[in-house]
VEXDOGU-98771 format. One record per atom (N, C-alpha, C, O): x, y, z; residue in one letter. Coordinates in steps of 0.001 Angstrom, whole numbers, plus 500000, padded with zeros to 6 digits. Example, Ala and Ser with C-alpha at 12.3 -4.5 7.8 and 13.67 -1.06 7.14 Angstrom:
% residues 2
513190494310507800A512300495500507800A513200496700507800A514236496681508465A512850497750507080S513670498940507140S512900500030507870S513409501138508039S
***
This chain:
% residues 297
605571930790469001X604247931301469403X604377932772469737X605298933229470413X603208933608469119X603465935027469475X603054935597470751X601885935441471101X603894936259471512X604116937013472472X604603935770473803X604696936124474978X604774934850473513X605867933390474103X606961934008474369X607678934511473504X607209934027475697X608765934381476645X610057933433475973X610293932256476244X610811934324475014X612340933432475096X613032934021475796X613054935223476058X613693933131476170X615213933202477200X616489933982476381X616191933681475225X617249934482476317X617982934753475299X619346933979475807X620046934069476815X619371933351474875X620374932496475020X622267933196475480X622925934016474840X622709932344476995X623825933128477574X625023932696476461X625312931566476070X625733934254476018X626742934154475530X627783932971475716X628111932747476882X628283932273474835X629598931356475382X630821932246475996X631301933292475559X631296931197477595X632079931969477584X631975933103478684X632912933355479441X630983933645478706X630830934573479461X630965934454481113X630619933526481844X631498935537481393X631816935404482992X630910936037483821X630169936990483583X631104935226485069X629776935748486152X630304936891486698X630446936546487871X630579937704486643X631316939048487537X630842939432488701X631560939346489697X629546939926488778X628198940635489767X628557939068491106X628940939239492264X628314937874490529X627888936741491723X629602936296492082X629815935561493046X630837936840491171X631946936390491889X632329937679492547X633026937585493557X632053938620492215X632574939729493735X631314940148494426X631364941233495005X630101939418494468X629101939287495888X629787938398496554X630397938901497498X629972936871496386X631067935706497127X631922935962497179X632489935203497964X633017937160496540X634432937002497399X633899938169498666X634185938147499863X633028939168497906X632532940148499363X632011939580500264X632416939898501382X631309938899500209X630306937905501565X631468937025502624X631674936920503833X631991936548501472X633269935564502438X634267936557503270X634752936133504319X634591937937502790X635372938249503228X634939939551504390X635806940068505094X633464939970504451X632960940219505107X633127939565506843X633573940012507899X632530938361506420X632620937143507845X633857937543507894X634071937959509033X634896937640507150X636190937426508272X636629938331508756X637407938154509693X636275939840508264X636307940925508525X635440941106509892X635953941683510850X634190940628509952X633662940736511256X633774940117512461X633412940412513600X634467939017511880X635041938171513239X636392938871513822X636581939324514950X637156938824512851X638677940260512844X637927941336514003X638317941181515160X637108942177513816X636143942967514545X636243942713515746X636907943358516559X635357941406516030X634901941105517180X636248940747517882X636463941154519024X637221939930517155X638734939680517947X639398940565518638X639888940396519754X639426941657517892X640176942627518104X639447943266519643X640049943374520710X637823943676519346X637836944088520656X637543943425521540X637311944011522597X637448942234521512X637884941449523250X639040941560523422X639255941511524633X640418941756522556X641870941892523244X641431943225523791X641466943198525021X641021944407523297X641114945662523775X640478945283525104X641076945576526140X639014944495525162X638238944495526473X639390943651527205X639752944257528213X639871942808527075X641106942387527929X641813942863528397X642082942414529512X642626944105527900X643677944804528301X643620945657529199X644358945844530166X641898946650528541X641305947111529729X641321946539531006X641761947133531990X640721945074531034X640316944566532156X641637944546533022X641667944925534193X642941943969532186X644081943881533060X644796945082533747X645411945092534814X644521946253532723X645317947672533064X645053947854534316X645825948501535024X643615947167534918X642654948120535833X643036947551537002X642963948297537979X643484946272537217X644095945849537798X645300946399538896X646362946743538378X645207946474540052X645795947418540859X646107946639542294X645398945954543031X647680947115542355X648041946660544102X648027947676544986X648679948712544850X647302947422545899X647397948538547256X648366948802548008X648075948352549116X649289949246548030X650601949490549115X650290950507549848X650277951689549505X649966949924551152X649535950927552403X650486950887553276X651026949802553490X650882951983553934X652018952999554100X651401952839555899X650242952720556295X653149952915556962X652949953253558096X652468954060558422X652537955042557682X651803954174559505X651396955610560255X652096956125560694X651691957145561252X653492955858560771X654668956582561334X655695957491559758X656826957969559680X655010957402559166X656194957671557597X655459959163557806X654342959657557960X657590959720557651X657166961076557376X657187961325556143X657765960474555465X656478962767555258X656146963278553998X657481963445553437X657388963741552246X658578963377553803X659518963453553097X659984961813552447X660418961640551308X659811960932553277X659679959333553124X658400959028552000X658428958270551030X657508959714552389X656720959098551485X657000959746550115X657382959049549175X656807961120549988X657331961146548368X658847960767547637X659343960994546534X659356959964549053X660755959237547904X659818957975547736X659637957783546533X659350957316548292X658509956116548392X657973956614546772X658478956007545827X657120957537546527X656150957874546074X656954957735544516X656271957248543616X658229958107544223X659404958605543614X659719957406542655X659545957317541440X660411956205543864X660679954796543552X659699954491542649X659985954188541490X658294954548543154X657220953716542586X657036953942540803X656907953080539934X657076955168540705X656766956292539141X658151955530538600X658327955282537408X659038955220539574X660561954908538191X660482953144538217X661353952448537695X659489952688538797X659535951159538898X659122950353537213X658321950944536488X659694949128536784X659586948939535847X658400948226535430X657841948107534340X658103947662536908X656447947136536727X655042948089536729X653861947779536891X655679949329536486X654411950240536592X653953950474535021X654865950651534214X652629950484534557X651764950735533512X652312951768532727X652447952942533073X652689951144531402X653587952078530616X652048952599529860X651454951871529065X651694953570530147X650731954647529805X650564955758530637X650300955948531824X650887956685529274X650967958166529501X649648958724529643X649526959741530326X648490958121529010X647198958983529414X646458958668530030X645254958672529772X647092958232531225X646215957904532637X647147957831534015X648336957519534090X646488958111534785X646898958431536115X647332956411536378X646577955443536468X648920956525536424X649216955400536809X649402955143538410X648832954200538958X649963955751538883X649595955822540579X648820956635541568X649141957823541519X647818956330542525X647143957258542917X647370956898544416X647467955770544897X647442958280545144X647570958417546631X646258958965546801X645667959951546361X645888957675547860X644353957707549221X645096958253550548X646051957726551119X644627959075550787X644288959579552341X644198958694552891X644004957670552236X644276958601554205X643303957757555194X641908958557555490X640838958010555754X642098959714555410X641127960796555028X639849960608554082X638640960519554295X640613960587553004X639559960577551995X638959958762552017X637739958671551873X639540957731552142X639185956590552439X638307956536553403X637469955690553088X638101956935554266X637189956970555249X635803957612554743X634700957109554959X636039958816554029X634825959989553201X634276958687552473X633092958353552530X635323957938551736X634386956538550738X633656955997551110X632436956001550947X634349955407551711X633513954283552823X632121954579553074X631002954163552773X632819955701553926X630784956171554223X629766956386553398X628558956232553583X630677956956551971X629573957566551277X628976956281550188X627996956382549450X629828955143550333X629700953983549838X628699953027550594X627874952374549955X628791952953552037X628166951870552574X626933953002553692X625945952425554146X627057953969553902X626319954958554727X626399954965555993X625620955605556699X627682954007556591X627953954012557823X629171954489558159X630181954376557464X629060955293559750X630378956055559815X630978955422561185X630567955585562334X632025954687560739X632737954039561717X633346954538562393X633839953806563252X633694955982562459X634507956557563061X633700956903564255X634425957282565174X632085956894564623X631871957465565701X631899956191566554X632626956313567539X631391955188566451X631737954125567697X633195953434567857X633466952598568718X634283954045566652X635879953480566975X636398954452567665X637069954260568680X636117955671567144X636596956726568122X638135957593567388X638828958515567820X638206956685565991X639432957119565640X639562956262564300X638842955282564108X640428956647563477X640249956293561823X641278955506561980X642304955962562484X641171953738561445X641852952840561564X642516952546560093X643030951483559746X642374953811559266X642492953327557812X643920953780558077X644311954293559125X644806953471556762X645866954241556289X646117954793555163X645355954735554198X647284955420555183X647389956301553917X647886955121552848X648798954359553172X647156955011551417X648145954054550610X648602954555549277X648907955709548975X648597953701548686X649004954247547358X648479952978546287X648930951835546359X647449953415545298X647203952234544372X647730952433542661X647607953250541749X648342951188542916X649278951254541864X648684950532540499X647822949661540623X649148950902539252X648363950011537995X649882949398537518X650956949963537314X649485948071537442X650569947068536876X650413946657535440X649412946323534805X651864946791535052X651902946684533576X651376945207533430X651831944480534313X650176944308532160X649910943061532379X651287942303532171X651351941130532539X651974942682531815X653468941472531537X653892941150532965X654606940148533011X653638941748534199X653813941513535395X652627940786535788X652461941262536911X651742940000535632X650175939413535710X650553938616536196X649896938601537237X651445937556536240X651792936594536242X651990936370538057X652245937292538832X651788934850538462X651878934899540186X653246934634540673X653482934208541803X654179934913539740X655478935062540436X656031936426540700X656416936939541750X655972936887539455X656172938337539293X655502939025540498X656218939574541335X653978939021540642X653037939488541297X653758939283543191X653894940185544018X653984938255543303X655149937592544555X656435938785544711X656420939489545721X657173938915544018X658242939716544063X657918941024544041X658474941671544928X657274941574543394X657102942602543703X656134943122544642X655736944285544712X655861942322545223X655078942581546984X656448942345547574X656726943250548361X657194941631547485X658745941293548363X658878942474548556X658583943063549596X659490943100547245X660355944116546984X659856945173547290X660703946067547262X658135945768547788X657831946964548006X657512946645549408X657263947678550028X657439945689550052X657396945482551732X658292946057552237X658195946892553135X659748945488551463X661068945981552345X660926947240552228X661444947638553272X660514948312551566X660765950004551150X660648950671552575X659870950037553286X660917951206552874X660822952071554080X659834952745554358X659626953767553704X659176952460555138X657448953357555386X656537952640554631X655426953122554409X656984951125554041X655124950665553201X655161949069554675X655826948050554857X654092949734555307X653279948563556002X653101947180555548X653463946188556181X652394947185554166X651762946117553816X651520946313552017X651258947385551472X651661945198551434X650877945442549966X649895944312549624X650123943151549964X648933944632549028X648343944032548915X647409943844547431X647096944736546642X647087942357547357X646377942813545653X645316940993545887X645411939907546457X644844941397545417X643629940019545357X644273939033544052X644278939030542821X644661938432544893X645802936512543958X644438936505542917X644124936967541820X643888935732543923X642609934631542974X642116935995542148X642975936238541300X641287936739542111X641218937422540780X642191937507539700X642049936812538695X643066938224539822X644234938468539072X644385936846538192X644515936867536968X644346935314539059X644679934296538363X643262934175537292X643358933854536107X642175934447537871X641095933754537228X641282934820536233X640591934507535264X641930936006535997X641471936983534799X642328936151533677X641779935825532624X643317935913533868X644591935750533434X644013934219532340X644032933963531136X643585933571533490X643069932126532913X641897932159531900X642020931567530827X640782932820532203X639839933026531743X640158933110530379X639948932266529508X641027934921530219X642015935169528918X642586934483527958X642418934496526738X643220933933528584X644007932671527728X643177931687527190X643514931112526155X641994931385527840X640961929531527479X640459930848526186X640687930394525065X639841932342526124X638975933021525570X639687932906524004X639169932562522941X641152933358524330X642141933673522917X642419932542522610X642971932536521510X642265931122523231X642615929924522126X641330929833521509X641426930131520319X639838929457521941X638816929465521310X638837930257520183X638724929818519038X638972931353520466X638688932476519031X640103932165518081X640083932467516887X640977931720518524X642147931286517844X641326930028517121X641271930315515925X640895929193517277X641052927840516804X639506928311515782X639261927763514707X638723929274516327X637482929558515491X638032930729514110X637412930892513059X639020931254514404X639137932162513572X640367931239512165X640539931633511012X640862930280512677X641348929357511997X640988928622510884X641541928331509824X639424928293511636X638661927170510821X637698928445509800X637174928072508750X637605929516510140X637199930154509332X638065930937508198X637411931642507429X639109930894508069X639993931551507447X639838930075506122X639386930114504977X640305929150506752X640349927861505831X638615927266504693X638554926648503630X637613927780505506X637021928066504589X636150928921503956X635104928670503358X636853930219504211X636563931169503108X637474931298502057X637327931923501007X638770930412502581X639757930358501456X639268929095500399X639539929178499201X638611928056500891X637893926859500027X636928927758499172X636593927537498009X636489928964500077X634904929700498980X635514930101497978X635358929730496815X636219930860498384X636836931948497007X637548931010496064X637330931010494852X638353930262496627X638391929013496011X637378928232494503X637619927942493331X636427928175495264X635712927100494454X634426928088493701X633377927542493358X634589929183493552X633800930821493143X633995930286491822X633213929798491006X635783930592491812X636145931328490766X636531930095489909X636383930137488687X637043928956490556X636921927485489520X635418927438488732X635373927296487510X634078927582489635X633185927292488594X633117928664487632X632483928624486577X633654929604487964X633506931114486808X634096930411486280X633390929505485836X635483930270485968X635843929562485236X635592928464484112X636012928180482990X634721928034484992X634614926806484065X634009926834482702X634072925951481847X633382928049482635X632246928529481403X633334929067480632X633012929285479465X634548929354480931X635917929647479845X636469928552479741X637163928586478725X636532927701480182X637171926115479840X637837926222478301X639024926291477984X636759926212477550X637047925988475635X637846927535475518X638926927563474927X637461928403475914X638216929916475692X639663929618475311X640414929658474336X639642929112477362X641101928756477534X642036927616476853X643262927595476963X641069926439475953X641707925793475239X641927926358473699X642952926032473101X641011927152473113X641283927335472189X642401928451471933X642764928535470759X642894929164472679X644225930026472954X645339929187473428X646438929709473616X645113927696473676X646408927082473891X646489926258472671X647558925685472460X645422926099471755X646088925313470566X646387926423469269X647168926226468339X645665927452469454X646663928447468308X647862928928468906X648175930048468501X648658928403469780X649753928380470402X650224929301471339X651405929242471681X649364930268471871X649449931156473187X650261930163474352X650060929009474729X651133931062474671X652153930505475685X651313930200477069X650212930751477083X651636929419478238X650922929486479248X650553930578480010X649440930929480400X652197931312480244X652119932471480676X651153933653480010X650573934342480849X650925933950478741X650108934868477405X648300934333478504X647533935215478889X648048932894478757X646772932865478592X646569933118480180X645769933908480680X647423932316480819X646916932581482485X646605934124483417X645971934318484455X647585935319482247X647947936792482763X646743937477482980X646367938052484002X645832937267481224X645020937890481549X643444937536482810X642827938325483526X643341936626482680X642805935573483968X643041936428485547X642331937092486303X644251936034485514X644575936480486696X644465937871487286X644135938215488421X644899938728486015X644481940073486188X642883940695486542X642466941717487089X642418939804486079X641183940524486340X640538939361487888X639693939628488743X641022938631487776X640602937670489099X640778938911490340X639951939396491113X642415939198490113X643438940378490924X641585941449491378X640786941295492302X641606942454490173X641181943473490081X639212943283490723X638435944016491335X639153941967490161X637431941751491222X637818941816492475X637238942529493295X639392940678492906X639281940652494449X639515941874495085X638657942137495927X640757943039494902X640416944027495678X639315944795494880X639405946019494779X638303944130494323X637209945241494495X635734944955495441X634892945807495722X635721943382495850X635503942808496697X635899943454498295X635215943786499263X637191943436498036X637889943491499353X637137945259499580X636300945415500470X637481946237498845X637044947172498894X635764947183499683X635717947686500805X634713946623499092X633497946358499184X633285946371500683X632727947224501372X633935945076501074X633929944313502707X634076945477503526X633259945894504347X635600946144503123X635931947014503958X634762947796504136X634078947700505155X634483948596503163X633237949486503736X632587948917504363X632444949551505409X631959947881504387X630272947647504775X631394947348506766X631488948207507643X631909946123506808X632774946604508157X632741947953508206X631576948350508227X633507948783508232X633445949988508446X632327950443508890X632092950699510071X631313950613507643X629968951386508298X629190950494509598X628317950906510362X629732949361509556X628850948460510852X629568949495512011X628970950311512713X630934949228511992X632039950016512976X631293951579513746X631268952033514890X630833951961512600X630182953787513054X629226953505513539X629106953975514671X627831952477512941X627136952437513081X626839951970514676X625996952399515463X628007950778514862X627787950641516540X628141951212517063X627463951363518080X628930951747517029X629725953236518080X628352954183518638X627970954567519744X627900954307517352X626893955555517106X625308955141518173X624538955998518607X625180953726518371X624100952934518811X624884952747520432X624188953292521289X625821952273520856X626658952042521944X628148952697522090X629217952171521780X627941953884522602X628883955136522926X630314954059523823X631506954355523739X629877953088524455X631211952433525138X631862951474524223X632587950640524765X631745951435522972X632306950560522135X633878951370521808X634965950809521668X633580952866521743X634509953329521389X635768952943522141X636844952721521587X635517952871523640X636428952889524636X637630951453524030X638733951189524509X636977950806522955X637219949597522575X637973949865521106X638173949005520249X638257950959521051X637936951219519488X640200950919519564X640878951115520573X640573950593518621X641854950530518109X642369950692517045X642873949683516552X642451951846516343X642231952372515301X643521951659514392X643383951378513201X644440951485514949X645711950807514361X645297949327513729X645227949123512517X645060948427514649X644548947432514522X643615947009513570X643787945964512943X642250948020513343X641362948026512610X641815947865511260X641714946960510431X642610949572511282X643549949509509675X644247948189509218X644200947748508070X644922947599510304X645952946632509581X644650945496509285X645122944629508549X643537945263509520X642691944153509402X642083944956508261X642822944571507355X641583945462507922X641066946097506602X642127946039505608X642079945309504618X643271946975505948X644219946742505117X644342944870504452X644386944559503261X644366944120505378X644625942305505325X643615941967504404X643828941379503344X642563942325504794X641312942115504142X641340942135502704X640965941175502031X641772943199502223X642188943669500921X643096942771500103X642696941999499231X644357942948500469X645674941699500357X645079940498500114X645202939831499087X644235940155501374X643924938664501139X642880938221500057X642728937052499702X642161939323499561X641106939409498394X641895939069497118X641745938011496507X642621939901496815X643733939990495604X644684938369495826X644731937536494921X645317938191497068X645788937008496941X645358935522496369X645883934803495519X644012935339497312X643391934338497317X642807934566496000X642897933585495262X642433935234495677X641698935504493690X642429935033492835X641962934267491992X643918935423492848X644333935469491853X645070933913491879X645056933268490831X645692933348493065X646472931847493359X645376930983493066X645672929953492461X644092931178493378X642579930499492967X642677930283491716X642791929071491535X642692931016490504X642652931419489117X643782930808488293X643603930136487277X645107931147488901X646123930269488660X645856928856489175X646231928381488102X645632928101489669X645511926913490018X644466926595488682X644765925834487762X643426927206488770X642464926715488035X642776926747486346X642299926056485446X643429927461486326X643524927835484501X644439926745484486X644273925956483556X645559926451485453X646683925460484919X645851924118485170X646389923181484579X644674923736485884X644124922644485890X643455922359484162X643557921382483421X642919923396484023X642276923530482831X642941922983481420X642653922116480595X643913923892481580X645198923647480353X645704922189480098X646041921755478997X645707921454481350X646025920254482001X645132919154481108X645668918085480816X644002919385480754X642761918254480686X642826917820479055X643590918536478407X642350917081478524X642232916863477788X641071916983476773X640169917506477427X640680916796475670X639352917496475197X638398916839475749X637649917487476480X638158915482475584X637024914541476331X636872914791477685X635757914590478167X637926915259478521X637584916093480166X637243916970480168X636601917309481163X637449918018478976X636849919517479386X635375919177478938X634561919812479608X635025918668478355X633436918217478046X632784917504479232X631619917113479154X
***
């Protein structure tokens, strides 16, 4: 009938390209953004633990020569916060503690005490590998006995509930980032079996004019290879631009930002595109080769 819509009939054979590197990009996106989100709750973790601090408040009798050996010990101690770009120990006045106070709560205790009951201390940042409530035990032992420290002190129950919290947070995302790895590896998986499948006869008719297994599976694989990191490519960017884009929307994300980390998960991202493509493809072509004519029909 004239001017009647035909379809033009799809080449035999022909491969889906465009809809198998949108699905290996989509799948590998999700894992890229969960990777994301993993990464910066360890950073928000670490933060949280760095910040973490014991008070060692100092006699009122310690002279300044006592206290900066005190002060000395502490900087060469092995439980102190191995980071260079931050003030790992800080000395309070009893002075300036008192200025807080007031300017914190608006009351000045000093006029009905008659005299400043604070002391001089020193707050220290603990490396998290010391988190732990034994560690945390000993080294209050060990800075009591020092000569001129009064008292140390650090809040138990916080320190445990951070610690706990942490741990229940990183198995969840452990056991979620698990079940997602397993099936985006089923997606990419089962992509490239049905691409495949529209080469079925391709792939048989190159194994009965006698193409070796190895001759028919190479080229397959090669280009399986060359969609997945172009996929992977893909992911990476669009991660990426989410990455700027939130920074750019929420300025404290950066504080979160781990630039090392990021790379090696982009970098993975990639790897795992090319991997999973191409072991997918191999499985499938040798299933193929496998069948008989009445199965490939």
């Amino acid at each position: 009938m004239a001017g009647e819509y035909t379809r033009k009939p799809k080449k035999l054979g022909s491969y889906p390209f465009i809809s198998v590197v949108l699905s290996i990009t989509l799948a590998l996106f999700v894992v890229g953004l969960f990777g994301v989100l993993l990464i910066y709750s360890q950073e928000l973790g670490r933060m949280v633990k760095e910040n973490v601090r014991i008070q060692v408040y100092l006699k009122s009798t310690i002279q300044e020569d006592e206290r900066r050996l005190l002060e000395k010990k502490l900087k060469s101690s092995d439980f102190i916060l191995k980071d260079s770009t931050r003030q790992r120990i800080v000395f309070v006045s009893r002075q300036d503690a008192a200025k807080q106070f007031i300017q914190d709560t608006g009351e000045d205790f000093q006029k009905f005490l008659g005299e400043n009951p604070l002391r001089d201390a020193y707050l220290v940042n603990v490396d998290p590998a010391f988190h732990d409530k034994k560690s945390l035990a000993e080294i209050k032992t060990r800075l009591e006995k020092e000569k001129g420290v009064f008292q140390v002190y650090y809040v138990e129950s916080l320190i445990e509930s951070i610690n706990r919290n942490m741990a229940k947070i990183g198995l969840v995302l452990l056991g979620i980032a698990s079940v997602l790895l397993l099936v985006v590896v089923l997606l990419i998986n089962n992509t490239l079996r049905l691409a495949l499948f529209s080469q079925r006869f391709l792939i048989r008719s190159m194994q009965l004019v006698g193409a070796t297994r190895f001759f028919i599976q190479g080229p397959f694989i090669l280009r399986s290879m060359l969609l997945g990191a172009l996929a992977g490519l893909i992911a990476c960017g669009m991660i990426y631009g989410l990455i700027r884009y939130g920074h750019a929307r929420v300025e404290e994300l950066q504080l979160l930002e781990n630039k090392s980390r990021l790379l090696i998960l982009l970098a993975s991202l990639l790897a795992m595109g090319i991997f999973v493509a191409a072991v997918s493809t191999w499985r499938a072509v040798s299933r193929y080769l496998k069948l008989s004519l009445d199965e490939l029909y």
